[in-house]
C-alpha positions as CSV (number, residue, x, y, z in Angstrom):
1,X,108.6,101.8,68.2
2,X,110.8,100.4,71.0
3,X,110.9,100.5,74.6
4,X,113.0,103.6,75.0
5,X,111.4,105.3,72.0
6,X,107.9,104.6,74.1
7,X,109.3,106.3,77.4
8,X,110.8,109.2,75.6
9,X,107.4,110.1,74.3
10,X,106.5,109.7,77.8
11,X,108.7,112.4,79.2
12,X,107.0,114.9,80.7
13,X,104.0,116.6,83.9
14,X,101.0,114.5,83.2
15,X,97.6,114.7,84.8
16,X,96.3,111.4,85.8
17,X,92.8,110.8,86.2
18,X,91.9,106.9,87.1
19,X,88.8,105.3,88.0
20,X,89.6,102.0,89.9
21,X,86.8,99.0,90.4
22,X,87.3,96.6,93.5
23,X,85.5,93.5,92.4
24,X,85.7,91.5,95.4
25,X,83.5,94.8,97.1
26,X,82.1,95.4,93.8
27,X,82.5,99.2,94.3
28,X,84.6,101.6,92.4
29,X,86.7,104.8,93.2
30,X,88.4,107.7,91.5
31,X,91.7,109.4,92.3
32,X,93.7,111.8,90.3
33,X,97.8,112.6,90.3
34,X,100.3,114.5,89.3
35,X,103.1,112.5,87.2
36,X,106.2,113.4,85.7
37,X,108.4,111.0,83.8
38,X,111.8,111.4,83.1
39,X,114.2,109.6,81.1
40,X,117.9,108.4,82.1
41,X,120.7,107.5,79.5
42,X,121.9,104.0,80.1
43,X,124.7,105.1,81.4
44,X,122.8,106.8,84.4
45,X,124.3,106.3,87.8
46,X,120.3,104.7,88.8
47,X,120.3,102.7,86.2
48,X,123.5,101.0,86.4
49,X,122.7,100.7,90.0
50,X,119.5,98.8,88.8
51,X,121.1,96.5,87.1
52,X,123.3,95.5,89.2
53,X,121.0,95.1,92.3
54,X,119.0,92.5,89.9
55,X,122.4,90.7,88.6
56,X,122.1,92.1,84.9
57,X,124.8,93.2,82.8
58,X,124.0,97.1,82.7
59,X,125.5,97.4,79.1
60,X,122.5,95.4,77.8
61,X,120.3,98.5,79.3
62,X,118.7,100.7,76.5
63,X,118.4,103.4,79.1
64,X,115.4,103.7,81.7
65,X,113.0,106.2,82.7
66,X,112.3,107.7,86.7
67,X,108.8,108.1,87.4
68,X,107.6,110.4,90.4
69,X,103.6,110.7,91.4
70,X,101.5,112.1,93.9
71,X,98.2,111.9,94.4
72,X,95.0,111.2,96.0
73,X,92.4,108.3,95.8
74,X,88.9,109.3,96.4
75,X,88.3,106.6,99.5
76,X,90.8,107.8,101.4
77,X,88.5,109.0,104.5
78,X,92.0,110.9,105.6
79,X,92.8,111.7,102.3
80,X,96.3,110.9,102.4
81,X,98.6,111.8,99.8
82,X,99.5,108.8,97.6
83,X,103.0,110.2,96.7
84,X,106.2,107.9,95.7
85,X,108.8,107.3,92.7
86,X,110.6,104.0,90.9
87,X,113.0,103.9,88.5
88,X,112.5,101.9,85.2
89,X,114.5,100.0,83.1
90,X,114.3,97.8,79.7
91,X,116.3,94.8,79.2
92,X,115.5,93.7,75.7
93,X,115.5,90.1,74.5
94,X,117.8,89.8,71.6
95,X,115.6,87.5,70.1
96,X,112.6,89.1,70.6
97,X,113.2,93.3,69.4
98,X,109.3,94.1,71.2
99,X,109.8,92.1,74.1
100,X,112.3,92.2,77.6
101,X,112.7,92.2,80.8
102,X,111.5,95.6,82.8
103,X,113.3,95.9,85.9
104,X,111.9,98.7,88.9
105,X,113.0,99.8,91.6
106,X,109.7,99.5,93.5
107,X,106.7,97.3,91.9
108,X,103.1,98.2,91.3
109,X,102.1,96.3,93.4
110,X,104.2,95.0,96.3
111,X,106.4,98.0,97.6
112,X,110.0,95.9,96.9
113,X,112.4,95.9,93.8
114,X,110.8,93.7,90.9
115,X,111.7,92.1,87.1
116,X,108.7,92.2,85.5
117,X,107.9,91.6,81.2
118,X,107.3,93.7,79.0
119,X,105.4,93.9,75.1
120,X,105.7,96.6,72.9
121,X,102.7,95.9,70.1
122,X,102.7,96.5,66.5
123,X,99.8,99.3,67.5
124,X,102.7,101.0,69.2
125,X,100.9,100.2,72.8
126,X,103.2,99.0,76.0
127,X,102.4,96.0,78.2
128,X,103.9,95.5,81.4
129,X,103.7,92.0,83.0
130,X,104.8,91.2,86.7
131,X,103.9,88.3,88.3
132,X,104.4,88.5,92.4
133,X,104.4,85.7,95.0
134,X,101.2,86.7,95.7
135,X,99.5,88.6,92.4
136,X,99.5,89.1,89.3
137,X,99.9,92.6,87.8
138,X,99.2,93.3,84.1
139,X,99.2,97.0,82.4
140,X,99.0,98.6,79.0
141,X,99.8,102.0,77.9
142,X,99.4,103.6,74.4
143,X,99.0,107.1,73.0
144,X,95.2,108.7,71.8
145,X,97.3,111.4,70.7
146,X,101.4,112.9,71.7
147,X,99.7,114.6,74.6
148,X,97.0,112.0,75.9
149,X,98.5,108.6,77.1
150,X,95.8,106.3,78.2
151,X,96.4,103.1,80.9
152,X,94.8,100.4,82.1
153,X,95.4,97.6,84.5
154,X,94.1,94.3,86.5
155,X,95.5,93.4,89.5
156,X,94.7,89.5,90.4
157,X,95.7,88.4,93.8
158,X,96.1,84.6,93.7
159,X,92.7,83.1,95.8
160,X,90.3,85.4,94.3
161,X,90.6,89.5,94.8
162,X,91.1,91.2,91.8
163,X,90.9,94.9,90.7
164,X,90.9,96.9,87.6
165,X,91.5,100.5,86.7
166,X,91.4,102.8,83.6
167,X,93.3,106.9,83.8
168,X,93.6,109.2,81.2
169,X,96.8,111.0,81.3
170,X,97.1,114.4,79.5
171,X,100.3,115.8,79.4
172,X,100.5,119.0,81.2
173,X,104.1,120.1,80.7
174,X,107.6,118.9,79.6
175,X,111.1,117.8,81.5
176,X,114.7,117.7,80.7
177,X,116.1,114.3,80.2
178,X,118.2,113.7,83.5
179,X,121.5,114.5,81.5
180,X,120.4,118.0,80.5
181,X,118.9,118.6,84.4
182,X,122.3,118.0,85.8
183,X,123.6,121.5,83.8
């Protein structure tokens, strides 16, 4: 499976339960959120704008994929919505068919356009790899079944805090892709 295969089975409403462990405060937290993924053709006015804004060619784009959330973490004494969006977008290496360059609008985990890696595995799972001036940032994705997507992540901030999380994702609905939502 490629990339692009990877985020079309991703389309959809998903319902994200995640369980997060600060190991510097050796405490964990849960949060849940509403997701929905959509993909965009590569020839998708965000994605091209993507591209550009990182300096790559946008005809060596396979497409990309707009993820929305909104949710709520379980330490939040306010409990303030955690609600944004980021555009995705695959830049395969020609030399390597299950590896690239993932380009985002906003990163995981500094709130600023990023290039990140990314690894799609013979078991059909997805790694993304970002390394920040401050952190690293490493996730995998893969499918239990076509309607339960499973993720975890670390988070390692260079001089010692780290973090790791595990959700469950179970696929609550489907969307359009973004050329079909236009009509």
């Amino acid at each position: 499976m490629d990339i692009q295969a990877f985020f079309d089975l991703s389309a959809g409403k998903w319902f994200s339960q995640r369980t997060s462990h600060h190991l510097a405060f050796k405490q964990a937290e849960s949060g849940k959120s509403d997701i929905v993924i959509e993909t965009l053709p590569k020839d998708h006015p965000e994605v091209i704008k993507l591209c550009e804004q990182h300096n790559v060619d946008p005809s060596l784009a396979t497409g990309g994929a707009r993820v929305v959330w909104d949710g709520l973490m379980e330490w939040d004494e306010d409990k303030e919505k955690h609600s944004g969006s980021t555009v995705l977008v695959p830049i395969p290496d020609p030399e390597k068919a299950n590896e690239g360059q993932l380009l985002r609008e906003m990163g995981y985990a500094e709130k600023a356009p990023v290039a990140g890696k990314y690894v799609m595995s013979s078991d059909d799972s997805l790694t993304l790899i970002t390394e920040y001036d401050t952190m690293y940032s490493e996730e995998r994705l893969w499918f239990a079944s076509p309607n339960l997507r499973l993720r975890h992540s670390i988070l390692k901030r260079f001089g010692g805090f780290s973090m790791t999380s595990f959700c469950s994702e179970i696929r609550m609905g489907v969307t359009k892709p973004a050329e079909e939502a236009k009509d």
